[in-house]
N, C-alpha and C positions, 0 to 999 in steps of 0.2 A: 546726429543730424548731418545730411550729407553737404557739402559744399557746394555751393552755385555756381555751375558753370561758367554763365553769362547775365547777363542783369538784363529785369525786366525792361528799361530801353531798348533792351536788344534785340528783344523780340518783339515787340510792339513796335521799333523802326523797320526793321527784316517786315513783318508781314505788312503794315502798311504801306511804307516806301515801295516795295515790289508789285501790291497791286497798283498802286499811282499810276509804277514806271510801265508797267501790262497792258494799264486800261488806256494811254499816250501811244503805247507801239500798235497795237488792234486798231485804233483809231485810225491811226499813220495808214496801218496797214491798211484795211478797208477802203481810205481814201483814194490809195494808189490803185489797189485794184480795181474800183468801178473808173477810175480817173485814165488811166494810162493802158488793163488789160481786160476792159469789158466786162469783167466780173464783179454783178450787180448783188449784195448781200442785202438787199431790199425786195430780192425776190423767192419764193419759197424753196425750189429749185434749188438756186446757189446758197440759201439759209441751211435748209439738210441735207443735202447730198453733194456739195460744191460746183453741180450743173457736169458730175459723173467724169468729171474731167482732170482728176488730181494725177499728176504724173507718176514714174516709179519709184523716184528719191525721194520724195514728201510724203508720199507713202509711206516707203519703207519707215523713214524717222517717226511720222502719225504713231504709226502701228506697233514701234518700240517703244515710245513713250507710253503709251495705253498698258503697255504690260510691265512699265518701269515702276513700278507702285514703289513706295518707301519700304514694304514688306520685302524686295528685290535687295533691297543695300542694306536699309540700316537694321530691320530686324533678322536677314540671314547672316549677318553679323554676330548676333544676340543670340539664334540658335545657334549658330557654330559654336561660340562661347560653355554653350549647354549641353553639345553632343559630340563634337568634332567635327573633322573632316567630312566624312561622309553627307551630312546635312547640306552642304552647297550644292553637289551633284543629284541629290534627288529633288531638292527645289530647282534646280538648271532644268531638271530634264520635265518637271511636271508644266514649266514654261514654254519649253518649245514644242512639245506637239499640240499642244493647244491652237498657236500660231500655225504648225502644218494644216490641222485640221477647220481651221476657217476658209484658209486657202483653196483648200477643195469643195466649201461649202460657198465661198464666195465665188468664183468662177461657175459653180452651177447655177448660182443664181442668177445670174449675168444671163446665162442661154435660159432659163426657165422664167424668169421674172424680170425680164431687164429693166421696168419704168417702179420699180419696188422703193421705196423711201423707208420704212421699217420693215424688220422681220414681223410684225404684228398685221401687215398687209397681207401677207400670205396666207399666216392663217385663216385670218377674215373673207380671203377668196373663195376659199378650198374647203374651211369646214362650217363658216358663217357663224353668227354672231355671238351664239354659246358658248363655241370653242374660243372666239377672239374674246370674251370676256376672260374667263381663265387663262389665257395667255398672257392679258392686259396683266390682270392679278398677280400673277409669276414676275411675270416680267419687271413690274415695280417693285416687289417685295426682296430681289433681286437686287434691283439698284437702290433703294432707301436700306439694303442689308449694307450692299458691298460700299456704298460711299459712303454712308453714316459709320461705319465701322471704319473707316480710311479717315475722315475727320476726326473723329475722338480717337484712334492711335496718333495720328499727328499731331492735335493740340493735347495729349497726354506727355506727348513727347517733348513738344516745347517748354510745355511746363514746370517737366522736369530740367530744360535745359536752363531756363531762367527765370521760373520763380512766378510770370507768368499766371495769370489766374486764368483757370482751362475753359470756362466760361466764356471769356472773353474772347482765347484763341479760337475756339469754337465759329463763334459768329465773325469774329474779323476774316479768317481764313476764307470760307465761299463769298465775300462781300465783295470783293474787286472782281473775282470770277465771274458773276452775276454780269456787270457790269458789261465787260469784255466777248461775253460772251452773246448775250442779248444783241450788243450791237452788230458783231461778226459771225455769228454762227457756225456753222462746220465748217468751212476754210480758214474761220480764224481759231479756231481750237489748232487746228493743221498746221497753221503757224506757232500760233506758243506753242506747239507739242514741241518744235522743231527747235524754238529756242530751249523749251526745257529741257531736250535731249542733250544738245549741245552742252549746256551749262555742268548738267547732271554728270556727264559723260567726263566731260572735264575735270571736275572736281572728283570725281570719283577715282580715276585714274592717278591723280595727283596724291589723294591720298593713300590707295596703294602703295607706289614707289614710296612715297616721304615715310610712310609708315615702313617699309620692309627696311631701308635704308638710312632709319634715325639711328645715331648711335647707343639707344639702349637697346634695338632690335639688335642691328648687324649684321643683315643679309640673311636670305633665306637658311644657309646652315645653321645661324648661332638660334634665329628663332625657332630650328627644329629641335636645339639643343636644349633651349630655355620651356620650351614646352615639355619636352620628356622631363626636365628638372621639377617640372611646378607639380609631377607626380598627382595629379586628378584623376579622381578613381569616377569613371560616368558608369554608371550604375545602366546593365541591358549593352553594353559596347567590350568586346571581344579585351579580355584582361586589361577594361574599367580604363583603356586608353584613349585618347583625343585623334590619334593619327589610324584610326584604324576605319575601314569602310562596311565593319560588321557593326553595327547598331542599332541593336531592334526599336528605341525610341525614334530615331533618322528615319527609318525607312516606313514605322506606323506615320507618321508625322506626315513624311513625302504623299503615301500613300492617299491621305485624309488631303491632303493639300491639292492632289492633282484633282481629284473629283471635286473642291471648292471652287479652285481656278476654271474648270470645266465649266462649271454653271456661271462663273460670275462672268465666263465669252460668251457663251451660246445661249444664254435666258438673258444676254443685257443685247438690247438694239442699238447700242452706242457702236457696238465690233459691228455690228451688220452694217451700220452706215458708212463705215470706212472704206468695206468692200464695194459697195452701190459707189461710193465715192470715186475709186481710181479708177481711171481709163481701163479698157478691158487688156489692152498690153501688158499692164502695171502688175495685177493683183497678185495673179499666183506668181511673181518671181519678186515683189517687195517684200512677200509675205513670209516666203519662205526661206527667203536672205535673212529675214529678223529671228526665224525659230533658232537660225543655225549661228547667230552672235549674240542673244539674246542669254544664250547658254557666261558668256563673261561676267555677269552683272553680280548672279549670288556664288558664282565660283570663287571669280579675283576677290570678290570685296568682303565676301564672307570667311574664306580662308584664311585671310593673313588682316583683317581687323580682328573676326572673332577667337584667334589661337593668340593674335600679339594681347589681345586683354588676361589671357589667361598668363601670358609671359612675364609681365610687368605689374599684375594687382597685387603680388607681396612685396614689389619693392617700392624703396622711397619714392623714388620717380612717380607712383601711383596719384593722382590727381586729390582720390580722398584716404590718402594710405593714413592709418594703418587697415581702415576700414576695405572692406570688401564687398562687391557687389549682392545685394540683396534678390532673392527670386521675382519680386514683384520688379524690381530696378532691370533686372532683366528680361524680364515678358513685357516692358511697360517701352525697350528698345533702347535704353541707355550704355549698353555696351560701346558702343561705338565714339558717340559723342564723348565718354569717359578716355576713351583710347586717342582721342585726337588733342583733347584738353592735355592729357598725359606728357605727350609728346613732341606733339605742331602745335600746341600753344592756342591763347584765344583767338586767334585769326583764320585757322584751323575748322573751329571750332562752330566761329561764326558763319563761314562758308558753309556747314555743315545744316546749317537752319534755312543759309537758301537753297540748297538742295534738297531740303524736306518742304521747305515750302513747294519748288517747281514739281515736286513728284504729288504732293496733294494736291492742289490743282488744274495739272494736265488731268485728273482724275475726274475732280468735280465738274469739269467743263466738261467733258464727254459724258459724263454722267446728265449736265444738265440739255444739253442737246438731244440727246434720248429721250429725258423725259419732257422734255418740250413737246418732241414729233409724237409723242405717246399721243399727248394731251390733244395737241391741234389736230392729226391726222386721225388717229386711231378712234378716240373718242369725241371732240366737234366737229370735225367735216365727216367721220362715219355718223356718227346720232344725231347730232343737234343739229349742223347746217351743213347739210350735203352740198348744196349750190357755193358754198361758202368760194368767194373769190382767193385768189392768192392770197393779196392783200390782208384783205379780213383772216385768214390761215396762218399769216407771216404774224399778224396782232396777236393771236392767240399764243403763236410760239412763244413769242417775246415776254409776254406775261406768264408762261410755264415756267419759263427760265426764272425768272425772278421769285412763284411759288415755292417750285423746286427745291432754290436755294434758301429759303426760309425756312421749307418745312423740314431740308437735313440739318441746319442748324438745328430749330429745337430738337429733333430725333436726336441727335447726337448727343446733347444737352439731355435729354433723359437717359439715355447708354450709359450716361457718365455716372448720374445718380442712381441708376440701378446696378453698379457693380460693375457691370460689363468691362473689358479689357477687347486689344489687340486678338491674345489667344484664344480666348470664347468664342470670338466670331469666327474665326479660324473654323473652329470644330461645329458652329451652328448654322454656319452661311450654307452647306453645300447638301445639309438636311432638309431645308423650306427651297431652295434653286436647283438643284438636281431634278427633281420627279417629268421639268419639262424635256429637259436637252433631248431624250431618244426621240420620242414625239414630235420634236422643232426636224430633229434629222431627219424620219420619215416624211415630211412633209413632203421634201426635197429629193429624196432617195426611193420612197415605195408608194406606187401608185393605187397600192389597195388598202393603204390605210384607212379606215371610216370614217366619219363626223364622229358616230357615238365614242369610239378608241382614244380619239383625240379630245374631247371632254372629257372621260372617265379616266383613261387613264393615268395623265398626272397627277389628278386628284386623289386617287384610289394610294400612287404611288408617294405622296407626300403623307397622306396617314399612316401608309405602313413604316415610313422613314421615321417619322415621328414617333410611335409610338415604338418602336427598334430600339432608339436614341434613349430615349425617358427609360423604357422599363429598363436596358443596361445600366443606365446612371445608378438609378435606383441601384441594382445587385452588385454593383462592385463597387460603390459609396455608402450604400446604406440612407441615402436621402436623394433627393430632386431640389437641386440649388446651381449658383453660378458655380462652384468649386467641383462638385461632380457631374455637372455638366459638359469638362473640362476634362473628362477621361478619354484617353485616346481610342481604346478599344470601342467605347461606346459611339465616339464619334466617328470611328470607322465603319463600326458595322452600317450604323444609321446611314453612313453617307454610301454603302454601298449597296441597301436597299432601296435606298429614293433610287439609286441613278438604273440599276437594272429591273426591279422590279413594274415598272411604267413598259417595258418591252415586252415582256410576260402578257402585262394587261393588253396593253394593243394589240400581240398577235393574236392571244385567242379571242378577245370581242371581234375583232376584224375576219376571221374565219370564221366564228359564230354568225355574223350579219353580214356577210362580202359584198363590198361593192368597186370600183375603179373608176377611180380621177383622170380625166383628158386635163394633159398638161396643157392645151391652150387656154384653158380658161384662168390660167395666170397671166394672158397676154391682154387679160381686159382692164388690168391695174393701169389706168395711165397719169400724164404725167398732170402738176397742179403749173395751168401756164395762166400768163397774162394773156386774155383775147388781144390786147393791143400789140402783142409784142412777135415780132419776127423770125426769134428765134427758136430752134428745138432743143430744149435740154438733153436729149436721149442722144442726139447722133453721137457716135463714137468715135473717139480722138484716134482709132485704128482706121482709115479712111482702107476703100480697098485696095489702090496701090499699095500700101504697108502691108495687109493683108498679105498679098502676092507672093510679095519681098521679103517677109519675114520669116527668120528662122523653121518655123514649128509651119508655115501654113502653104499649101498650095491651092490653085483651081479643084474643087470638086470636080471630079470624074461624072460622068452620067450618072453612071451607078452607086454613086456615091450622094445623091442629091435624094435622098429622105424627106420622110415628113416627118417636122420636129416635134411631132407631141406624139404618136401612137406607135412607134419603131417603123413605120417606114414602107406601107403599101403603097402612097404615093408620094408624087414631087410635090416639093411645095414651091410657093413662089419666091419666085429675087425680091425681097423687103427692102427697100431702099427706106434711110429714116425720114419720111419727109416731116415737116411741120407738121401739126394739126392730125394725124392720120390716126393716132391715141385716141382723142377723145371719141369718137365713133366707135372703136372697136368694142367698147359696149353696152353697143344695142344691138351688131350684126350677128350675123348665124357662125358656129365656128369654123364652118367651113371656108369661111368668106376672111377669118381673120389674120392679120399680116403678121409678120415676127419684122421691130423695127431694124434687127439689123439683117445686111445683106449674106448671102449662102459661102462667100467667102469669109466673113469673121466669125458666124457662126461655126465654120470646119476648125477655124483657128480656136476657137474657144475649148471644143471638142479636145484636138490634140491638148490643149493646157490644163483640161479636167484631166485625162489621161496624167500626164506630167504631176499632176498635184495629188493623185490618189498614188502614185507610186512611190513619191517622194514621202509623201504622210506615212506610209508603211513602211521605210527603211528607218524612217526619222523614229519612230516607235521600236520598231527592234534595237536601232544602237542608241537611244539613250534610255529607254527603259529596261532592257536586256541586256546587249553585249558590253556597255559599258560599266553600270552600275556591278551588276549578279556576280559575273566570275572575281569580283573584288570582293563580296558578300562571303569571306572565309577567313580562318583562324589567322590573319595576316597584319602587321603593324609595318604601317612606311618605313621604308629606309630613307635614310640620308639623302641619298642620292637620286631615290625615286618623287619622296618629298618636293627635293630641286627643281627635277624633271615639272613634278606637278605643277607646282606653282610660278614657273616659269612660262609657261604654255598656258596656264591663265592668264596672266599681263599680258600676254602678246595677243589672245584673243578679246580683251578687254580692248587692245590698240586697234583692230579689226574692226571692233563696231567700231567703232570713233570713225574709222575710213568711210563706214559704210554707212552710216546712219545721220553722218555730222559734214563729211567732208564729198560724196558720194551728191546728197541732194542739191546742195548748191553746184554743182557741174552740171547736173541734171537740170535743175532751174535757168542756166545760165542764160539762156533766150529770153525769157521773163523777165529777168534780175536784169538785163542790159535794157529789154524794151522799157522796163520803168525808170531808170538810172536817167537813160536818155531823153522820156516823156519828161522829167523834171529837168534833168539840166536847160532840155531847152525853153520851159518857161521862165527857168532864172533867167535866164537870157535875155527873155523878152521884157525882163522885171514884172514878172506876175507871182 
């Protein structure tokens, strides 16, 4: 019987005390924003999409946090522990091109879609109501996969950490979420993202150094010496060593992982709203600052948590020595938590619960925001009440948020009693969320995609993924259960039919039946406003003096003044965003239809699609190429290379912290004084 980390107070203070202290700071927060910076969370606008106005530093932090999953620390911890070295580099690298390639998908949509609240809008323009139901369908199945699977590895984990009944962590866990989130919507996710980063960032950092530098490690040499001593034979990794970057379980794994992580961005409208969210300045440079320190998270924290477990589980020092970690103890993510108990002690340890809490809940609250707008926008103001006011739109949100979070609890709650783990979903998320991603991309990228491609194809391409999946289980388990389900090969292949085989479908139904989408008729999506209210959520925090003045943008040339939807026989007009000009644009002729932003941000956008599609292709050759492969050889770290390594981790784990932690509050700092100030001077006045 293993020993308790920490006692069930511990976690039952940790998860309620943090929602308390979440659902007091949102409130806070909230209050200050409509109070001191006009930003109304009572209105639909600034409920989902934060009135398109989030800066670059609240971004960038937003957009870290979204991809900081607990999977990121404490379980590439737990793989490391299982494979070696090489497992933090191919989970680093399956993380940041995900990030590049939003980047390129969000700034197109900026110029193609600019009044978009969900990615399920889009589809609903362009291939109508067929295709948007199977999009809806994906799309949730996607998010009750990826968060319900994020809940029960979390409350799996506290459970183990203290004893804990997982039931309970289950439901306590999204309950303060719910809360915080109903009342603040996407700007207040934007903020706990931000405190989560911080926190997470923190403590993670902390326990790197304290770990490399406890006296049973002894600095990076003694832990590359204590490693080579603990002689672990990893079965599939170049002479059965930990420090080596040939490991065909690492790189199956990676592999199965980047096409999970793929589907759980591009089939969840949670990442689409982040991008509708930032100022058109913002997108592609927060985004792509995050692919490129985001790479810190399972490098530093996996490397030197999950090799110091293998360093110290046969010594005393070991937490449950003489006992050694169990496979389940390890897929289940107790590596970590074992390694800080070990070492840093229960204080360590404790800290280590609230940064599983901050990382399951930056999760679930974007999860629940998503499926809110599903719920309000997609399906009651598309089916049920199209007239539907804001107001009555903002109600229905706020009551999504709260189903939401009921219906992942019980979800969870059944995962738990059906066997399911961490690693299952792993291997089963990117089978049922794959078959849409090519299809969401064509939307945006090929303008002869069909209606009929776009219904059939996903469809077509998740039966094949399925059945790929199942019949391998079967031939290399000899049954269909959670354990062979859990085969890597099987969940490889599977996950690499769903994701290509959907392209296949669409090209040829789409040359079978050819037709072509005029990119204006996405400009008829407008925005959900209060008739009473003055303001336009669309205009652009790029005004066009910034426009002029900024880096990447100059005045369009004559020649240069296209029409933005069919490549460009004629001019189109100067769009200025005025109020009100949305709602009309659908019932006019397309000819007649305005784009709301003007010819200069538009050139600007242009240059930053450029900038984003070149960057996403460098970012793919050197961390899935040039970095990884030429190390994919009969080759065991040296000493010194070891060093090198893990040195250059820490310092990029110190990077983010700059950029993600210390970065937005500079950024902020206009805000952060106008609100400072709007209060001090009512203390003033004693109000």
């Amino acid at each position: 019987m293993a020993k308790e980390l920490l006692s069930q107070a511990d976690g039952y203070g940790i998860i309620i005390g943090l929602s308390v202290v979440f659902c007091l700071i949102i409130l806070a927060a909230v209050r200050i924003q409509k109070r001191y910076l006009a930003e109304d969370s009572d209105q639909s606008e600034m409920f989902m999409v934060a009135n398109r106005s989030v800066g670059l530093g609240l971004t960038a932090s937003a957009v870290f946090s979204s991809w900081m999953w607990i999977n990121e620390s404490v379980f590439a911890a737990a793989y490391t522990y299982k494979w070696g070295v090489a497992l933090p580099i191919w989970w680093a690298a399956g993380l940041s091109f995900q990030i590049a390639l939003m980047a390129v998908l969000g700034i197109l949509a900026k110029m193609r879609v600019p009044n978009a609240h969900t990615s399920l809008e889009i589809i609903k323009i362009r291939y109508g109501k067929y295709a948007h139901v199977v999009f809806i369908v994906l799309n949730i199945i996607n998010n009750i996969f990826g968060c319900g699977s994020m809940i029960l590895a979390g409350s799996q984990l506290v459970t183990g950490m203290t004893g804990m009944h997982v039931v309970a962590a289950i439901i306590l866990i999204p309950a303060g979420v719910v809360i915080y989130t109903a009342v603040g919507g996407l700007k207040a996710t934007f903020l706990t993202d931000f405190l989560h980063t911080t926190i997470a960032l923190i403590l993670l950092a902390y326990f790197s150094i304290a770990v490399l530098t406890n006296e049973h490690i002894g600095g990076v040499h003694s832990l590359y010496e204590k490693v080579k001593a603990a002689n672990v034979n990893v079965p599939g990794n170049y002479e059965g060593s930990l420090l080596t970057m040939k490991s065909r379980s690492a790189v199956l794994f990676g592999v199965v992982l980047k096409f999970g992580n793929l589907a759980l961005v591009l089939m969840d409208t949670a990442f689409w709203q982040k991008t509708f969210a930032s100022e058109v300045k913002a997108t592609v440079p927060a985004y792509n600052l995050v692919s490129i320190v985001i790479l810190a998270i399972p490098w530093c924290t996996g490397t030197i948590i999950g090799l110091a477990a293998r360093a110290i589980e046969k010594t005393p020092i070991w937490w449950d020595y003489p006992n050694v970690l169990t496979l389940k103890q390890v897929n289940s993510g107790l590596v970590m938590p074992y390694v800080l108990r070990s070492l840093l002690g229960r204080g360590a340890t404790t800290g280590l619960l609230v940064l599983i809490f901050m990382a399951i809940t930056s999760t679930v609250s974007s999860s629940m925001i998503a499926v809110s707008s599903i719920i309000s926008l997609d399906g009651y103001r598309t089916y049920i009440n199209p007239r539907a006011s804001d107001r009555k739109t903002l109600q229905v949100s706020h009551l999504g948020v709260v189903f939401h979070g009921l219906f992942m609890a019980a979800f969870a709650v059944m995962l738990q009693y059906a066997g399911a783990t961490n690693n299952w979903s792993t291997y089963f998320r990117p089978i049922v969320a794959c078959p849409g991603i090519l299809p969401m991309i064509f939307t945006l990228f090929w303008s002869r995609q069909t209606k009929l491609a776009a219904i059939l194809s996903p469809l077509l391409g998740l039966v094949s993924g399925l059945v790929t999946w199942l019949s391998l289980s079967w031939y290399y388990g000899g049954a269909i259960n959670i354990t062979t389900t859990q085969t890597q090969l099987a969940g490889l292949y599977g996950a690499v039919v769903s994701f290509f085989s959907p392209a296949l479908y669409s090209a040829v139904i789409s040359l079978i039946w050819p037709s072509r989408f005029d990119w204006r008729e996405f400009l008829r999506i407008d925005l959900i406003e209060d008739e009473t209210s003055n303001d336009s959520s669309i205009k652009s925090k790029l005004s066009s003096s910034e426009a002029v003045n900024a880096p990447c943008a100059t005045l369009p040339s004559n020649n240069e003044k296209k029409l933005y939807s069919t490549g460009g026989e004629k001019q189109i007009r100067t769009a200025s965003p005025t109020p009100g000009i949305h709602k009309a644009q659908a019932k006019i002729s397309l000819d007649d239809v305005v784009h709301p932003f003007d010819e200069a941000t538009l050139l600007y956008i242009r240059r930053w699609l450029k900038i984003a599609i070149i960057f996403f292709v460098v970012n793919v050759i050197v961390t899935c190429i040039l970095w990884p492969l030429p190390l994919y050889r009969n080759y065991i770290f040296t000493k010194s290379f070891f060093t090198g390594w893990v040195i250059m981790a820490i310092l990029w784990q110190f990077g983010a912290i700059l950029a993600v932690v210390v970065y937005p509050l500079w950024d902020g700092r206009k805000d952060i004084s106008q609100a400072v100030r709007g209060i001090g001077s009512e203390l003033r006045r004693g109000k």
